[in-house]
C-alpha positions in Angstrom: -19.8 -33.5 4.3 -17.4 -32.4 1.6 -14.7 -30.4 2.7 -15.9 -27.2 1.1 -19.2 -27.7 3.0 -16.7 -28.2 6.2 -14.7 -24.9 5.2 -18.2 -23.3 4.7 -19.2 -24.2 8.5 -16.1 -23.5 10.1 -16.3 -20.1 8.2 -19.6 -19.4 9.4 -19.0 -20.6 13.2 -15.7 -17.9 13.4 -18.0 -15.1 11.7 -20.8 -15.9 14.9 -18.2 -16.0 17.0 -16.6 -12.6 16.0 -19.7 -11.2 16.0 -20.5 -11.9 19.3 -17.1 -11.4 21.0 -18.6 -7.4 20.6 -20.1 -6.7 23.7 -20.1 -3.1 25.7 -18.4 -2.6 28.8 -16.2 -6.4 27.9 -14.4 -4.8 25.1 -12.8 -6.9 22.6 -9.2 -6.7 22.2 -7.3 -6.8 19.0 -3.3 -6.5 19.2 -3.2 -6.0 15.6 -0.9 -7.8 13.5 0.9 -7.6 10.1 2.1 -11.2 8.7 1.1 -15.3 9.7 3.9 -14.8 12.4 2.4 -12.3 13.9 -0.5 -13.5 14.1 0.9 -17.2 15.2 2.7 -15.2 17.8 -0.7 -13.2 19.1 -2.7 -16.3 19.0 -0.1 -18.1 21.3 -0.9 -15.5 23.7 -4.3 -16.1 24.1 -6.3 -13.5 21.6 -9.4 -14.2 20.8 -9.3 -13.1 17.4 -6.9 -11.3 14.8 -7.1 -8.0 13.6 -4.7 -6.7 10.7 -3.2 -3.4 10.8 -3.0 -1.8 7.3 0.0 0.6 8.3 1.8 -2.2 9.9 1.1 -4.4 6.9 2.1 -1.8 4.4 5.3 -0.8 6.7 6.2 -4.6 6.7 6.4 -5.0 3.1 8.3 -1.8 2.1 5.4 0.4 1.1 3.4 3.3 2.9 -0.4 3.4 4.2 -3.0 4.9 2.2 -3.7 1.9 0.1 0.6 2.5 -1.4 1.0 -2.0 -0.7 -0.7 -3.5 -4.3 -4.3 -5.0 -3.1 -3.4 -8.3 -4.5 -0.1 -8.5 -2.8 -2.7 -7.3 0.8 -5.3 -10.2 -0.1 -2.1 -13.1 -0.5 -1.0 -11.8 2.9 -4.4 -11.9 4.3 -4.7 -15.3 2.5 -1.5 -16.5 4.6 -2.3 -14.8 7.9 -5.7 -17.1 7.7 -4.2 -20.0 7.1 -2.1 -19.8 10.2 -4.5 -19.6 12.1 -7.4 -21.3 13.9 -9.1 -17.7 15.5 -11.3 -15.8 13.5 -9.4 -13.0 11.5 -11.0 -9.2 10.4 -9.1 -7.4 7.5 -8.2 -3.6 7.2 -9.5 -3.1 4.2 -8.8 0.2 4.0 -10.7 2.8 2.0 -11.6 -0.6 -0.3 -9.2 1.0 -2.8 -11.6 2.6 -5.2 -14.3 5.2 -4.4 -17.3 3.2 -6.4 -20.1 0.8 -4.4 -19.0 -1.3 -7.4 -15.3 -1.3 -6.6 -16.2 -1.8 -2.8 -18.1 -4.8 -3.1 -15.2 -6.4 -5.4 -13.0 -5.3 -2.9 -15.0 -6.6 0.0 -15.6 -10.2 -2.4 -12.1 -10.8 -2.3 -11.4 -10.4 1.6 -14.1 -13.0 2.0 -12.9 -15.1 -0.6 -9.7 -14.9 1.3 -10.9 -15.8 4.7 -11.7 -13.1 6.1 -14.8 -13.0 8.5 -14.9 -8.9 9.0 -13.1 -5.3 7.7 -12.6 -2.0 8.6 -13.9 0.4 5.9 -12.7 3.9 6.1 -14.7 6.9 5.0 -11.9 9.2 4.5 -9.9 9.2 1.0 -6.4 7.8 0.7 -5.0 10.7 -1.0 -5.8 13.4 1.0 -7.6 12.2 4.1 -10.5 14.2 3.7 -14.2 12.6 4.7 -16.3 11.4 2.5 -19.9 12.3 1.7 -22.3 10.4 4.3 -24.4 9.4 1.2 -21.7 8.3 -0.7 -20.3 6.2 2.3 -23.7 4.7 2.8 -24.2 3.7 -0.7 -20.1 2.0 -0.2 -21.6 -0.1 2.9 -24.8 -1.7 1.1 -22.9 -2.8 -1.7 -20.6 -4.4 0.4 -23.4 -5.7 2.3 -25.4 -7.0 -0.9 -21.7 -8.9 -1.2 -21.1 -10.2 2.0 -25.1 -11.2 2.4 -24.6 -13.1 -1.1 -21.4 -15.3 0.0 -23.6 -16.4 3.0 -21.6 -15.2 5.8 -22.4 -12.6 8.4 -19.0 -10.5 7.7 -18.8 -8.1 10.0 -18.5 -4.7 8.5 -16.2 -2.1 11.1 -17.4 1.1 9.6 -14.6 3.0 10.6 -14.9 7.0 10.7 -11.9 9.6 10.7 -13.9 12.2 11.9 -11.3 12.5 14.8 -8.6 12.7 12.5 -9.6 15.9 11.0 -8.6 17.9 14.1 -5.9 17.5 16.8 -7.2 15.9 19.5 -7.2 19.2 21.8 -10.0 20.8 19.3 -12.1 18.0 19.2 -15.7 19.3 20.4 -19.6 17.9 20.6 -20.1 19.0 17.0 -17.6 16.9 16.0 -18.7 14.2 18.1 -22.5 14.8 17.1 -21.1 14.2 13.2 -19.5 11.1 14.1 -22.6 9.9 15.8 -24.9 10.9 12.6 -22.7 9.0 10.7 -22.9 5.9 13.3 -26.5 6.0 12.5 -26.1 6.2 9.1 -24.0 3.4 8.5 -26.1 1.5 11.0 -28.6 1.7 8.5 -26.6 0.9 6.0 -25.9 -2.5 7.1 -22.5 -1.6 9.5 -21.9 -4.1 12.1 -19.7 -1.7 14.0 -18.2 1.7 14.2 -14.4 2.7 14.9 -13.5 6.1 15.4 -9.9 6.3 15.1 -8.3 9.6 17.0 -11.4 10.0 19.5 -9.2 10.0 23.0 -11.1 12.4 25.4 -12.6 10.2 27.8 -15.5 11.8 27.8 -16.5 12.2 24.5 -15.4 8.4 24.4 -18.5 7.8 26.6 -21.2 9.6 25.5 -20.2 8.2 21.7 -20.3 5.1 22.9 -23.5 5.2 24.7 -25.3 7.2 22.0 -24.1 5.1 18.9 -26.3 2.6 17.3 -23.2 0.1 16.7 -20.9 -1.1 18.7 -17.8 1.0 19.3 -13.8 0.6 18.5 -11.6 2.6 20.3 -7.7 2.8 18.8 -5.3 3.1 21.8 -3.3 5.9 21.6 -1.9 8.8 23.4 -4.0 10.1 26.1 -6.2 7.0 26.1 -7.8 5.9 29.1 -6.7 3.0 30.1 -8.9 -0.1 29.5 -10.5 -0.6 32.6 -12.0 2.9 32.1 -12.7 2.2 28.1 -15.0 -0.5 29.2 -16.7 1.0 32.0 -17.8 3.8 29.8 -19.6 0.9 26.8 -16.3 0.4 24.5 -17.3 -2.9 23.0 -13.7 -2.9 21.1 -9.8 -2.1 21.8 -7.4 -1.4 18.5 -3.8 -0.9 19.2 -3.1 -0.2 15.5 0.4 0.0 14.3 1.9 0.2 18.1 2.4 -3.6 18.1 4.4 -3.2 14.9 6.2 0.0 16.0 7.6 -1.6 19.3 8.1 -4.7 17.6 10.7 -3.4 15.0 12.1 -1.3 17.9 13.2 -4.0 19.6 14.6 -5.3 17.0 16.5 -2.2 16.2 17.9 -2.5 19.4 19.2 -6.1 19.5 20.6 -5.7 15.9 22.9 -2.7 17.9 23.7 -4.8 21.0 24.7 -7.5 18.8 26.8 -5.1 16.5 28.5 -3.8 19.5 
């Protein structure tokens, strides 16, 4: 077997085994990450697989979320992250930094070329936050698909909604819920693998999303977040902690730097 053949199977086993690590009521865990040591130092601790966080890799290398880092410089860190390690890794890719199914797909080419074995892919826009047509979303996920289908590997496509985020969490209602869940459908159909909704932290609406959606769901810890044990019994099939890792990370480093001053 030549060792592009190899690469090619070892790619392919990580992308099953992703896929299948998404099962409701078990949720998957993913203590997202921002660098290779991160994700060395995640790995070490038993994770099953690695998860980037795109405001904790932005953060990290001087820039701000909302697609600010340079794409190229986001694909050479992704690039790194994968070769350091052995688990299966899924990008946050963002918005795909262009609006087009075109862009998307070249977007989407270049995380798999990297390594990758799934994304997130936001239907909000960078600049302002607002959502995104449904249609025009849709069309973003089959190209993307058509991509991913093409390089032979079953990438695992998070469609991730920010629905949630329109709102504080203390207005957010069944009709918001019932558009997240038409969307869950839509990109089902698509060709979505999952769907993360970002900002959703009433447990309750946590629950019947999850056991009305078509895809599997991602829940982003937060504040006011049930704890896990509760996420799972309601049919959460996976558990972001976004940019927390980061945040408490560079925290404590903060405070040894002024111990050490002292």
């Amino acid at each position: 077997m030549t060792l592009a053949a190899m690469k090619m199977t070892d790619r392919t086993r990580k992308a099953e085994h992703f896929r299948a690590l998404h099962i409701p009521g078990k949720p998957l865990l993913l203590f997202n990450i921002w660098d290779a040591g991160s994700a060395k130092a995640v790995g070490a601790a038993g994770a099953k697989a690695i998860a980037t966080s795109s405001w904790s890799v932005a953060n990290a290398n001087g820039f701000s979320d909302g697609e600010q880092i340079p794409l190229a410089l986001a694909i050479e860190n992704l690039r790194r992250i994968v070769g350091a390690t052995a688990l299966p890794v899924t990008f946050d890719l963002e918005s795909a930094y262009g609006d087009t199914p075109e862009v998307t797909a070249e977007t989407v080419d270049l995380a798999v070329e990297a390594g990758a074995v799934g994304c997130n892919l936001e239907d909000s826009f960078p600049t302002n936050g607002k959502l995104r047509e449904t249609v025009n979303q849709c069309e973003r996920i089959r190209s993307a698909r058509r991509t991913t289908d093409a390089a032979g590997i079953r990438f695992f496509i998070n469609a991730r909604t920010d629905v949630f985020f329109q709102r504080p969490s203390a207005e957010h209602d069944n009709a918001m819920l019932d558009d997240a869940l038409e969307r869950a459908h839509a990109y089902a159909e698509a060709g979505a693998d999952g769907i993360f909704v970002p900002g959703l932290v009433d447990t309750k609406l946590i629950s019947r999303f999850a056991r009305s959606s078509p895809l599997p769901a991602n829940i982003m810890v937060g504040d006011g977040t049930s704890p896990l044990q509760v996420l799972a019994e309601h049919g959460v099939a996976r558990v972001s902690y976004g940019p927390s890792p980061y945040l408490a990370v560079m925290k404590a480093l903060e405070e040894r730097a002024r111990t050490a001053s002292v």
